[in-house]
C-alpha positions as CSV (number, residue, x, y, z in Angstrom):
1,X,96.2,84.8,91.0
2,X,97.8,82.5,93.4
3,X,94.7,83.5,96.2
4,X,92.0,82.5,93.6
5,X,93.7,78.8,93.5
6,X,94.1,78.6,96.9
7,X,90.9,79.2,97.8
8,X,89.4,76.5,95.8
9,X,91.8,74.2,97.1
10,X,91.2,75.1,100.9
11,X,87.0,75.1,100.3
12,X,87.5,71.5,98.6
13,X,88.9,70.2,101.6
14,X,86.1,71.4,104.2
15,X,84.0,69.9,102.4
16,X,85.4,66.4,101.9
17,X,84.4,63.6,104.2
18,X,86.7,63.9,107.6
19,X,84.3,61.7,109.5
20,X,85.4,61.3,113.3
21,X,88.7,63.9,112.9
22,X,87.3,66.6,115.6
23,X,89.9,69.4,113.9
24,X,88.1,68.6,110.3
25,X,84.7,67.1,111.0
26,X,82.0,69.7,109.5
27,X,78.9,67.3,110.5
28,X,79.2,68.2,114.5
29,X,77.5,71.6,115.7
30,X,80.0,73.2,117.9
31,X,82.4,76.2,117.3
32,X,84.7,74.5,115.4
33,X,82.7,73.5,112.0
34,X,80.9,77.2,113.1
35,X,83.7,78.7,111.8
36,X,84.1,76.4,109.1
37,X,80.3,77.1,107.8
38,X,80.5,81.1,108.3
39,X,83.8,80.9,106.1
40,X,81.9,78.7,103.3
41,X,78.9,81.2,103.6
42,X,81.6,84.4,102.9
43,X,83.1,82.5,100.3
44,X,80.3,81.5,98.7
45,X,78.5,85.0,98.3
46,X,79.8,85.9,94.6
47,X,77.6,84.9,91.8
48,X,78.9,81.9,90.4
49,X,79.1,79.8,93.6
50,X,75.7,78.5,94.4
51,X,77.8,74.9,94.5
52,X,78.6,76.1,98.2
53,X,75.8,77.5,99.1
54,X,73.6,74.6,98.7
55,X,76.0,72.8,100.7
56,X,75.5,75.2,103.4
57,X,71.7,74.4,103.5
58,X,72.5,70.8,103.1
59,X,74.7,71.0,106.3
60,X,71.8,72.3,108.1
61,X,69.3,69.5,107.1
62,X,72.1,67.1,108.7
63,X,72.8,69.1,111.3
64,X,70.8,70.9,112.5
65,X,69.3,69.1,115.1
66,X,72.3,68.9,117.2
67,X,71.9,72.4,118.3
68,X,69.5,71.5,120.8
69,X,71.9,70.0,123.1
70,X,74.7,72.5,122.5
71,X,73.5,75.4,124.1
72,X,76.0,77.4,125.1
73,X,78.0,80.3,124.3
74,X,80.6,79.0,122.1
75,X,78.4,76.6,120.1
76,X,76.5,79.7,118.9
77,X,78.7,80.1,115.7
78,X,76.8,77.9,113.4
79,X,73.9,79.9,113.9
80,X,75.5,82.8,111.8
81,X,74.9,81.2,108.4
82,X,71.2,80.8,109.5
83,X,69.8,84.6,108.9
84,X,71.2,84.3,105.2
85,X,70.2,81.1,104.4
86,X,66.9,81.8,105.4
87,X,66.5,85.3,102.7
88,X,67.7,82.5,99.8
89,X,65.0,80.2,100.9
90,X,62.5,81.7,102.7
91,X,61.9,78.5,105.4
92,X,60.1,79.7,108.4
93,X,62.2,77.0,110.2
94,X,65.5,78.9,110.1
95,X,64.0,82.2,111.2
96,X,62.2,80.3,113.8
97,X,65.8,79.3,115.1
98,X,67.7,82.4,115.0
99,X,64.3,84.0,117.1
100,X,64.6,81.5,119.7
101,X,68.5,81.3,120.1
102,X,68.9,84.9,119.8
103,X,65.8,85.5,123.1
104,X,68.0,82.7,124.5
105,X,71.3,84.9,124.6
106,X,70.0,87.7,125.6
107,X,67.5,85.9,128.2
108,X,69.5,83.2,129.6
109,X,72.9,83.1,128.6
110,X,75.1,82.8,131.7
111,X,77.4,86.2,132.4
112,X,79.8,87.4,134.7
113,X,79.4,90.5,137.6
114,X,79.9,93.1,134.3
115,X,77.1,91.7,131.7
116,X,79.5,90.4,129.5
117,X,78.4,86.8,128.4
118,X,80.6,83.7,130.2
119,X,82.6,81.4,127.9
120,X,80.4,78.3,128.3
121,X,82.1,75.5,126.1
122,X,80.1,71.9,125.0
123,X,83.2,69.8,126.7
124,X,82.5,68.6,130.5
125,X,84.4,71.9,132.1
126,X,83.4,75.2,132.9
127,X,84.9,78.9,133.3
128,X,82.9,80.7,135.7
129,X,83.2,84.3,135.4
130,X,85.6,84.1,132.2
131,X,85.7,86.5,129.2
132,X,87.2,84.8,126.3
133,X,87.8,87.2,123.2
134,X,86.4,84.3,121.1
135,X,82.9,84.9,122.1
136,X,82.5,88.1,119.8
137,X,83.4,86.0,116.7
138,X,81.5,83.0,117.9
139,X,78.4,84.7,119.7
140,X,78.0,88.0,119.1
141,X,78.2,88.0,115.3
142,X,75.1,86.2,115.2
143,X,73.7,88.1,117.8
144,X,74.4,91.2,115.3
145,X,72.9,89.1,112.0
146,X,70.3,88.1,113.8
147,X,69.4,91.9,114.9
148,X,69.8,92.6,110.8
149,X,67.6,89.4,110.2
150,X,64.3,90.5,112.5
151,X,64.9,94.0,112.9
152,X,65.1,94.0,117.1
153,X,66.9,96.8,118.7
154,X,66.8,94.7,121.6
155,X,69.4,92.3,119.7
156,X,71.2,95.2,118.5
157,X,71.8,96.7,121.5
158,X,73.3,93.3,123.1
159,X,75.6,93.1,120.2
160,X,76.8,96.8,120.6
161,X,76.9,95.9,124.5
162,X,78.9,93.0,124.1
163,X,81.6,94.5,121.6
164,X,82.1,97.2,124.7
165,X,82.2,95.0,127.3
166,X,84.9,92.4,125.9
167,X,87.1,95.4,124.3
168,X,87.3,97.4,127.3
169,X,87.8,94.0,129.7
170,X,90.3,92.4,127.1
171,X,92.4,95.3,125.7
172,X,95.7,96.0,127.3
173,X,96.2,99.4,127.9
174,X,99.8,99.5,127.5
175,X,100.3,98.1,124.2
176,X,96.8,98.0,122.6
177,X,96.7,94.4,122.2
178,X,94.0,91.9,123.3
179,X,94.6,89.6,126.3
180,X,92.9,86.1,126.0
181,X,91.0,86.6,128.9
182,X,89.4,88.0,131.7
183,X,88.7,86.4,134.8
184,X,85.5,88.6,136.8
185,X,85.9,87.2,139.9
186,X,89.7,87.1,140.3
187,X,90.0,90.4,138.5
188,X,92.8,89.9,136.9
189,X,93.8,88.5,132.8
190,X,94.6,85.4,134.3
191,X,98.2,84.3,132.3
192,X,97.8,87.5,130.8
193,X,98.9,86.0,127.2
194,X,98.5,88.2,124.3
195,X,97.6,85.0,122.3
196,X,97.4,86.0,118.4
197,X,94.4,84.0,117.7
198,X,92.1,85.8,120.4
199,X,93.0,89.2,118.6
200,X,92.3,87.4,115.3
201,X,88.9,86.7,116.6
202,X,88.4,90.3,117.4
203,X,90.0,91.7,114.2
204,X,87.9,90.0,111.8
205,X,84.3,90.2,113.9
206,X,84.2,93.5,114.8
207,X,83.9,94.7,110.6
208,X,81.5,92.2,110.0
209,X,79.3,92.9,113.0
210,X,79.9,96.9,112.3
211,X,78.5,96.2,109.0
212,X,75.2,94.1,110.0
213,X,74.2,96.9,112.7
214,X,74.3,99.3,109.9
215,X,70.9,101.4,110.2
216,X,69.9,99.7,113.4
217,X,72.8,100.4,115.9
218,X,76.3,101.8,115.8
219,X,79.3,100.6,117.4
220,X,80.1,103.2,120.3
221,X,82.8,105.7,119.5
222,X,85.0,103.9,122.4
223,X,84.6,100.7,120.6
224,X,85.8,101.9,117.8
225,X,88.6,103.3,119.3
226,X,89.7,100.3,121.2
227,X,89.6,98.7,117.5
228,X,91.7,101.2,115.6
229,X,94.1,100.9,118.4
230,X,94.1,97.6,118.6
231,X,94.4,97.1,114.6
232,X,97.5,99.6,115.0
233,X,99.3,97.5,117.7
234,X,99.0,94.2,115.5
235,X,100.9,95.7,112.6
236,X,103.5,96.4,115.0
237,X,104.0,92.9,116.1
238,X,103.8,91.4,112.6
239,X,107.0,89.3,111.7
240,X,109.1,90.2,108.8
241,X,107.9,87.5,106.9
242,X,104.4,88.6,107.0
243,X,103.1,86.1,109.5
244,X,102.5,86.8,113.6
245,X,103.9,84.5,115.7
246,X,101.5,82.8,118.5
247,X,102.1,85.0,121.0
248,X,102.2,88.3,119.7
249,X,105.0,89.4,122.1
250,X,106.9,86.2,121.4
251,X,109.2,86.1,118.6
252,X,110.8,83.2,119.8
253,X,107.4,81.2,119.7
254,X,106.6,79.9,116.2
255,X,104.4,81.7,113.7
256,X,100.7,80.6,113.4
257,X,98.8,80.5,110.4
258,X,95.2,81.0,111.4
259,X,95.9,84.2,113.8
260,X,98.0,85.4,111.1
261,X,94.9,84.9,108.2
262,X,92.4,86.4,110.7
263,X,94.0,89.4,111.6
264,X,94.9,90.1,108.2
265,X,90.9,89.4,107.4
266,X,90.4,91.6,109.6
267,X,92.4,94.7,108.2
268,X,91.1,94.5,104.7
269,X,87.3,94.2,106.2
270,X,88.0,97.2,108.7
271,X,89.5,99.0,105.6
272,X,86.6,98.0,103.4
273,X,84.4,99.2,106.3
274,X,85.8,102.5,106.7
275,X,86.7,101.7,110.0
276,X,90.7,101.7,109.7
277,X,93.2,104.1,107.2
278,X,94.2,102.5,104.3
279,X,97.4,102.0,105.3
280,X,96.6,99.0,107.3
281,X,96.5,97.2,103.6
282,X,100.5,97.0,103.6
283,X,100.3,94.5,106.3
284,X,97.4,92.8,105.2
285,X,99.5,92.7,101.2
286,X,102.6,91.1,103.2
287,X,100.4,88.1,105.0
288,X,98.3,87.4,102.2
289,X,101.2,85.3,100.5
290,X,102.8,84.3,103.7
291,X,99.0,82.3,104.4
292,X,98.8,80.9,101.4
293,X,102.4,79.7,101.4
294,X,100.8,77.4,104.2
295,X,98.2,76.1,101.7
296,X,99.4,72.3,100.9
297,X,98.3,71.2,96.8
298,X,95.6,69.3,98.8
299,X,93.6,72.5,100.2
300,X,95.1,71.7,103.9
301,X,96.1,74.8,105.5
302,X,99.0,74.2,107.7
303,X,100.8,75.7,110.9
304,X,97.2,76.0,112.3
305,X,97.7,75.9,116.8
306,X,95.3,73.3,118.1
307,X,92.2,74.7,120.5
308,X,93.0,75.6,123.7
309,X,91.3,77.3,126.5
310,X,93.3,80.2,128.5
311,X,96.6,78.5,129.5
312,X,98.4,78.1,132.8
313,X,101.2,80.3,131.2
314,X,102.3,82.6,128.3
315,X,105.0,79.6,127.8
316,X,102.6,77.0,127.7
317,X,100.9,78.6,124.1
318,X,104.0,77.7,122.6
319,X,103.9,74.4,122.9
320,X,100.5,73.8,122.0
321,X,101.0,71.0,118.3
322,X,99.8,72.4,115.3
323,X,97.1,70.5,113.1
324,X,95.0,71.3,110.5
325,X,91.5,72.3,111.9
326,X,88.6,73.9,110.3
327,X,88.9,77.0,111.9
328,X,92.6,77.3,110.3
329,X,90.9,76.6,107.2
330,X,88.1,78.9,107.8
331,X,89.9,82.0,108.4
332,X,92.2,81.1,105.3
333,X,89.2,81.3,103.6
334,X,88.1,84.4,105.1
335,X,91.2,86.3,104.4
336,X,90.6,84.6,100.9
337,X,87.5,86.2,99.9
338,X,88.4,89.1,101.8
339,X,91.1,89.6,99.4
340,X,88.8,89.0,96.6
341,X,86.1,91.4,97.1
342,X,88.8,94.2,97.6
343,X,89.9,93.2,94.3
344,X,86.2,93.2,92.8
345,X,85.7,96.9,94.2
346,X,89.4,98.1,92.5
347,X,87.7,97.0,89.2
Protein backbone atom coordinates (compact mmCIF):
# COMPACT_ATOMS: atom_id res chain seq x y z
CA UNK A 1 0.00 0.00 0.00
CA UNK A 2 1.57 3.08 -1.31
CA UNK A 3 0.11 5.23 2.07
CA UNK A 4 1.87 2.63 4.38
CA UNK A 5 5.36 3.68 2.61
CA UNK A 6 4.72 7.05 2.66
CA UNK A 7 4.10 7.46 5.94
CA UNK A 8 7.30 6.00 7.10
CA UNK A 9 9.02 8.06 4.73
CA UNK A 10 7.30 11.43 5.88
CA UNK A 11 7.65 10.43 9.95
CA UNK A 12 11.55 9.73 9.09
CA UNK A 13 11.97 13.07 8.06
CA UNK A 14 10.38 15.04 11.21
CA UNK A 15 12.37 13.39 13.00
CA UNK A 16 15.81 13.97 11.45
CA UNK A 17 18.03 16.76 12.59
CA UNK A 18 16.78 20.21 10.81
CA UNK A 19 18.51 22.38 13.33
CA UNK A 20 17.95 26.28 12.69
CA UNK A 21 15.34 25.58 9.40
CA UNK A 22 12.15 27.36 11.25
CA UNK A 23 9.71 25.25 8.59
CA UNK A 24 11.42 21.84 9.87
CA UNK A 25 12.92 22.45 13.26
CA UNK A 26 10.95 20.05 15.88
CA UNK A 27 13.26 21.33 19.03
CA UNK A 28 11.33 24.90 19.18
CA UNK A 29 7.91 25.07 21.13
CA UNK A 30 5.61 27.07 19.03
CA UNK A 31 2.74 25.96 16.63
CA UNK A 32 4.70 24.84 14.09
CA UNK A 33 6.62 21.64 15.65
CA UNK A 34 2.93 21.53 17.70
CA UNK A 35 1.54 20.22 14.78
CA UNK A 36 4.46 18.26 13.99
CA UNK A 37 4.34 16.42 17.58
CA UNK A 38 0.29 15.87 17.55
CA UNK A 39 0.83 14.18 14.09
CA UNK A 40 3.83 11.85 15.55
CA UNK A 41 1.52 11.19 18.59
CA UNK A 42 -1.59 9.99 16.00
CA UNK A 43 0.83 8.17 14.10
CA UNK A 44 2.32 6.56 16.68
CA UNK A 45 -0.83 5.04 18.50
CA UNK A 46 -0.88 1.42 16.78
CA UNK A 47 0.94 -1.25 18.56
CA UNK A 48 4.13 -1.66 16.98
CA UNK A 49 5.34 1.94 17.13
CA UNK A 50 6.59 2.69 20.53
CA UNK A 51 9.96 3.88 18.40
CA UNK A 52 7.79 7.26 18.07
CA UNK A 53 6.43 7.46 21.01
CA UNK A 54 9.48 7.56 23.08
CA UNK A 55 10.57 10.22 20.82
CA UNK A 56 7.62 12.14 21.71
CA UNK A 57 8.55 11.95 25.53
CA UNK A 58 12.11 12.58 24.51
CA UNK A 59 10.99 15.83 22.74
CA UNK A 60 9.42 16.97 25.92
CA UNK A 61 12.54 16.45 28.22
CA UNK A 62 14.30 18.85 25.47
CA UNK A 63 11.74 20.96 25.17
CA UNK A 64 9.77 21.40 27.43
CA UNK A 65 10.95 24.17 29.15
CA UNK A 66 10.46 26.63 26.46
CA UNK A 67 6.83 26.75 27.06
CA UNK A 68 7.28 29.13 29.69
CA UNK A 69 7.97 31.97 27.59
CA UNK A 70 5.57 31.04 24.79
CA UNK A 71 2.43 31.74 26.27
CA UNK A 72 0.11 32.43 23.98
CA UNK A 73 -2.72 31.16 22.05
CA UNK A 74 -1.03 29.71 19.15
CA UNK A 75 1.92 28.15 20.97
CA UNK A 76 -0.68 25.96 22.78
CA UNK A 77 -0.39 23.02 20.29
CA UNK A 78 2.38 21.20 21.80
CA UNK A 79 0.52 20.82 24.79
CA UNK A 80 -1.84 18.23 23.02
CA UNK A 81 0.54 15.37 23.19
CA UNK A 82 0.90 16.10 26.98
CA UNK A 83 -2.55 14.42 28.41
CA UNK A 84 -1.41 11.06 26.52
CA UNK A 85 2.00 10.96 27.34
CA UNK A 86 1.25 11.40 30.78
CA UNK A 87 -1.43 7.86 30.91
CA UNK A 88 1.86 5.98 29.31
CA UNK A 89 4.04 7.28 31.99
CA UNK A 90 2.27 8.33 34.83
CA UNK A 91 4.80 11.69 35.60
CA UNK A 92 2.93 14.10 37.84
CA UNK A 93 5.03 16.69 35.89
CA UNK A 94 3.01 16.51 32.63
CA UNK A 95 -0.41 16.59 34.36
CA UNK A 96 0.91 19.30 36.41
CA UNK A 97 1.35 21.22 32.92
CA UNK A 98 -1.74 20.59 31.20
CA UNK A 99 -3.60 21.86 34.86
CA UNK A 100 -1.80 25.01 34.77
CA UNK A 101 -2.01 25.79 30.99
CA UNK A 102 -5.45 24.65 30.69
CA UNK A 103 -6.59 27.37 34.12
CA UNK A 104 -4.40 29.70 32.04
CA UNK A 105 -6.71 29.54 28.88
CA UNK A 106 -9.61 29.72 30.36
CA UNK A 107 -8.44 32.39 33.09
CA UNK A 108 -6.24 34.61 31.18
CA UNK A 109 -6.10 34.10 27.66
CA UNK A 110 -6.71 37.38 25.90
CA UNK A 111 -10.32 37.47 23.77
CA UNK A 112 -12.24 39.55 21.79
CA UNK A 113 -15.95 41.55 22.67
CA UNK A 114 -17.63 37.74 21.75
CA UNK A 115 -15.44 35.37 24.18
CA UNK A 116 -13.80 33.76 21.47
CA UNK A 117 -10.05 33.51 22.40
CA UNK A 118 -7.62 36.25 20.32
CA UNK A 119 -4.90 34.87 17.94
CA UNK A 120 -1.93 35.83 20.04
CA UNK A 121 1.26 34.61 18.02
CA UNK A 122 5.18 34.23 19.77
CA UNK A 123 6.57 36.71 16.81
CA UNK A 124 6.84 40.65 17.88
CA UNK A 125 3.15 41.50 16.35
CA UNK A 126 -0.21 41.34 17.54
CA UNK A 127 -3.99 40.97 16.26
CA UNK A 128 -6.22 42.61 18.53
CA UNK A 129 -9.63 41.42 18.37
CA UNK A 130 -8.82 38.60 15.62
CA UNK A 131 -10.41 35.17 15.21
CA UNK A 132 -8.14 32.93 13.31
CA UNK A 133 -9.69 29.45 12.43
CA UNK A 134 -6.26 27.99 13.38
CA UNK A 135 -6.93 28.39 17.07
CA UNK A 136 -9.36 25.41 17.24
CA UNK A 137 -6.70 23.04 15.94
CA UNK A 138 -3.93 24.77 17.83
CA UNK A 139 -5.82 25.69 21.18
CA UNK A 140 -8.87 24.20 21.66
CA UNK A 141 -7.90 20.62 20.98
CA UNK A 142 -5.98 20.61 24.00
CA UNK A 143 -8.28 22.46 25.70
CA UNK A 144 -10.71 19.35 24.87
CA UNK A 145 -7.79 16.59 25.82
CA UNK A 146 -7.19 18.29 28.68
CA UNK A 147 -11.05 18.28 29.77
CA UNK A 148 -10.70 14.17 28.95
CA UNK A 149 -7.28 14.19 30.92
CA UNK A 150 -8.73 15.71 34.49
CA UNK A 151 -12.28 15.31 34.07
CA UNK A 152 -13.27 19.38 34.42
CA UNK A 153 -16.59 20.41 32.92
CA UNK A 154 -15.18 23.67 33.26
CA UNK A 155 -12.63 22.81 30.41
CA UNK A 156 -15.19 21.06 28.53
CA UNK A 157 -17.43 23.62 28.40
CA UNK A 158 -14.62 26.21 27.02
CA UNK A 159 -13.86 23.80 24.30
CA UNK A 160 -17.62 23.35 23.31
CA UNK A 161 -17.73 27.32 23.64
CA UNK A 162 -15.00 27.85 21.51
CA UNK A 163 -16.03 25.43 18.59
CA UNK A 164 -19.43 27.75 18.56
CA UNK A 165 -17.88 30.82 18.68
CA UNK A 166 -15.23 30.42 15.84
CA UNK A 167 -17.86 28.41 13.49
CA UNK A 168 -20.58 30.76 13.75
CA UNK A 169 -17.93 33.99 13.45
CA UNK A 170 -15.85 32.21 10.59
CA UNK A 171 -18.49 30.32 8.38
CA UNK A 172 -19.71 32.11 5.35
CA UNK A 173 -23.16 31.86 5.09
CA UNK A 174 -23.39 31.78 1.47
CA UNK A 175 -21.29 29.06 0.52
CA UNK A 176 -20.60 27.09 3.80
CA UNK A 177 -16.98 27.71 3.68
CA UNK A 178 -14.70 29.09 6.45
CA UNK A 179 -13.27 32.59 6.16
CA UNK A 180 -9.63 33.02 7.70
CA UNK A 181 -10.73 35.45 9.92
CA UNK A 182 -12.67 37.62 11.89
CA UNK A 183 -11.88 40.94 12.94
CA UNK A 184 -14.28 41.96 16.44
CA UNK A 185 -13.67 45.31 16.30
CA UNK A 186 -14.00 46.17 12.58
CA UNK A 187 -16.70 43.64 12.25
CA UNK A 188 -16.05 42.48 9.22
CA UNK A 189 -13.71 39.05 7.73
CA UNK A 190 -11.12 41.35 7.01
CA UNK A 191 -9.84 40.12 3.16
CA UNK A 192 -12.49 37.78 3.43
CA UNK A 193 -10.20 34.87 1.88
CA UNK A 194 -11.66 31.46 1.99
CA UNK A 195 -7.99 30.23 2.52
CA UNK A 196 -7.95 26.22 2.26
CA UNK A 197 -5.70 25.75 5.12
CA UNK A 198 -7.93 27.60 7.78
CA UNK A 199 -10.86 25.07 6.73
CA UNK A 200 -8.27 22.31 6.95
CA UNK A 201 -7.63 23.37 10.45
CA UNK A 202 -11.29 23.19 11.24
CA UNK A 203 -11.98 19.93 9.28
CA UNK A 204 -9.60 17.77 11.03
CA UNK A 205 -10.08 19.36 14.79
CA UNK A 206 -13.44 19.40 15.20
CA UNK A 207 -13.61 15.01 14.94
CA UNK A 208 -10.87 14.86 17.22
CA UNK A 209 -12.11 17.26 19.79
CA UNK A 210 -15.83 15.66 19.23
CA UNK A 211 -14.28 12.50 20.18
CA UNK A 212 -12.29 13.68 23.56
CA UNK A 213 -15.58 15.43 24.96
CA UNK A 214 -17.24 12.14 24.58
CA UNK A 215 -19.11 11.55 28.10
CA UNK A 216 -18.20 14.87 29.42
CA UNK A 217 -19.75 17.45 26.84
CA UNK A 218 -21.28 17.37 23.39
CA UNK A 219 -20.73 19.55 20.60
CA UNK A 220 -23.98 21.82 20.21
CA UNK A 221 -26.38 20.64 17.49
CA UNK A 222 -25.44 24.21 15.65
CA UNK A 223 -21.87 23.21 15.68
CA UNK A 224 -22.43 20.34 14.17
CA UNK A 225 -24.36 21.74 11.68
CA UNK A 226 -21.99 24.39 10.74
CA UNK A 227 -19.48 21.28 10.34
CA UNK A 228 -21.64 19.08 8.08
CA UNK A 229 -22.21 22.12 6.01
CA UNK A 230 -19.02 23.07 5.96
CA UNK A 231 -17.61 19.42 5.19
CA UNK A 232 -20.26 19.51 2.23
CA UNK A 233 -19.06 22.88 0.66
CA UNK A 234 -15.31 21.55 0.59
CA UNK A 235 -16.13 18.60 -1.58
CA UNK A 236 -17.63 20.98 -3.89
CA UNK A 237 -14.47 22.95 -4.37
CA UNK A 238 -12.16 19.93 -4.60
CA UNK A 239 -10.18 20.02 -7.94
CA UNK A 240 -10.41 17.20 -10.44
CA UNK A 241 -7.25 15.96 -9.54
CA UNK A 242 -8.10 15.38 -6.02
CA UNK A 243 -6.25 18.21 -4.48
CA UNK A 244 -7.90 21.91 -3.42
CA UNK A 245 -6.22 24.70 -4.59
CA UNK A 246 -5.13 27.54 -1.96
CA UNK A 247 -7.97 29.53 -2.14
CA UNK A 248 -10.80 27.41 -2.28
CA UNK A 249 -12.69 29.72 -4.67
CA UNK A 250 -9.48 30.09 -6.76
CA UNK A 251 -8.85 27.64 -9.43
CA UNK A 252 -6.50 29.70 -10.98
CA UNK A 253 -4.34 29.82 -7.72
CA UNK A 254 -2.07 26.67 -7.32
CA UNK A 255 -3.06 23.54 -5.40
CA UNK A 256 -1.68 23.16 -1.84
CA UNK A 257 -0.78 20.02 -0.36
CA UNK A 258 -1.21 20.49 3.37
CA UNK A 259 -5.00 22.09 3.14
CA UNK A 260 -5.65 19.36 0.73
CA UNK A 261 -4.24 16.37 3.46
CA UNK A 262 -6.12 18.21 6.26
CA UNK A 263 -9.36 18.42 4.91
CA UNK A 264 -9.25 15.15 3.58
CA UNK A 265 -8.18 14.07 7.41
CA UNK A 266 -10.80 15.60 8.26
CA UNK A 267 -13.52 13.68 6.21
CA UNK A 268 -12.38 10.16 7.15
CA UNK A 269 -12.21 11.28 11.02
CA UNK A 270 -15.79 13.02 10.71
CA UNK A 271 -16.84 9.75 8.93
CA UNK A 272 -15.14 7.54 11.55
CA UNK A 273 -16.88 9.83 14.08
CA UNK A 274 -20.32 9.50 12.91
CA UNK A 275 -20.36 12.97 12.40
CA UNK A 276 -20.58 13.12 8.33
CA UNK A 277 -22.41 10.45 5.70
CA UNK A 278 -20.27 8.12 4.22
CA UNK A 279 -20.21 9.61 1.16
CA UNK A 280 -17.79 12.16 2.09
CA UNK A 281 -15.07 9.04 1.67
CA UNK A 282 -15.10 9.53 -2.28
CA UNK A 283 -13.40 12.79 -1.81
CA UNK A 284 -11.30 11.81 0.84
CA UNK A 285 -10.35 8.17 -1.72
CA UNK A 286 -9.50 10.93 -4.60
CA UNK A 287 -6.89 13.11 -2.32
CA UNK A 288 -5.40 10.41 -0.56
CA UNK A 289 -3.11 9.62 -3.78
CA UNK A 290 -3.00 13.11 -4.96
CA UNK A 291 -1.07 13.87 -1.17
CA UNK A 292 1.05 11.36 -1.39
CA UNK A 293 2.00 12.06 -5.06
CA UNK A 294 3.59 15.13 -3.19
CA UNK A 295 5.71 12.80 -0.97
CA UNK A 296 9.43 13.05 -2.39
CA UNK A 297 11.59 9.33 -1.77
CA UNK A 298 13.16 11.36 1.08
CA UNK A 299 9.85 11.67 3.32
CA UNK A 300 9.61 15.66 2.22
CA UNK A 301 6.15 16.51 1.62
CA UNK A 302 5.98 19.14 -1.06
CA UNK A 303 3.62 22.00 -2.41
CA UNK A 304 3.17 22.86 1.34
CA UNK A 305 2.15 27.27 1.37
CA UNK A 306 4.53 28.89 3.87
CA UNK A 307 2.78 30.50 7.25
CA UNK A 308 1.04 33.42 6.86
CA UNK A 309 -1.14 35.52 9.04
CA UNK A 310 -4.63 36.96 7.39
CA UNK A 311 -3.37 38.70 4.14
CA UNK A 312 -3.97 42.17 2.71
CA UNK A 313 -5.90 40.34 -0.14
CA UNK A 314 -7.48 37.15 -1.53
CA UNK A 315 -4.63 37.68 -4.38
CA UNK A 316 -1.88 37.98 -2.08
CA UNK A 317 -2.42 33.97 -0.80
CA UNK A 318 -1.38 33.04 -4.09
CA UNK A 319 1.67 34.21 -4.04
CA UNK A 320 2.77 33.08 -0.80
CA UNK A 321 6.28 30.34 -1.85
CA UNK A 322 5.83 26.96 -1.00
CA UNK A 323 8.32 25.03 1.34
CA UNK A 324 8.37 22.09 3.18
CA UNK A 325 7.26 22.82 6.86
CA UNK A 326 6.33 20.53 9.55
CA UNK A 327 2.87 21.26 9.58
CA UNK A 328 2.74 20.07 5.70
CA UNK A 329 4.36 17.07 7.04
CA UNK A 330 2.16 16.76 9.88
CA UNK A 331 -1.19 16.74 8.28
CA UNK A 332 0.29 14.29 5.63
CA UNK A 333 0.76 12.27 8.39
CA UNK A 334 -2.53 12.81 9.74
CA UNK A 335 -4.42 12.03 6.74
CA UNK A 336 -1.88 8.95 6.82
CA UNK A 337 -2.99 7.32 9.82
CA UNK A 338 -6.26 8.47 9.27
CA UNK A 339 -6.35 6.39 6.29
CA UNK A 340 -4.94 3.58 8.25
CA UNK A 341 -7.24 3.16 10.99
CA UNK A 342 -10.17 3.19 8.54
CA UNK A 343 -8.45 0.41 6.94
CA UNK A 344 -7.90 -1.48 10.46
CA UNK A 345 -11.80 -1.10 11.26
CA UNK A 346 -12.73 -2.58 7.46
CA UNK A 347 -10.80 -5.73 8.63
Amino acid sequence: MQWASAGERICSYMLEDHTGNWGLDLNQWDWVPGVGVIALLEYGRPEGREAVRSKLLQWVERNGSKAASARVINAMAPFAVYPDLYRETGEEALRDAVVRTADWMIGEAPRTREGAFEHTVTENVSFPEQVWADTVFMAVLFLARAARLTGSEAYAREAVHQVDLHLRLLQDEATGALFHGWNSGEGSHMSAARWTRANAWIAAAVPMIHKELAGLASLTDESLGRYRRLMRALAGYQRPGGLWTTVLDRPDFYEETSGSAGIACGMLLGIRAGLLEPELRTAADRALPAVLDRVAENGEVRGVSGGTPVMESVEAYGRIPCHPTLYGQGLALMLVAAEEEAEREQR
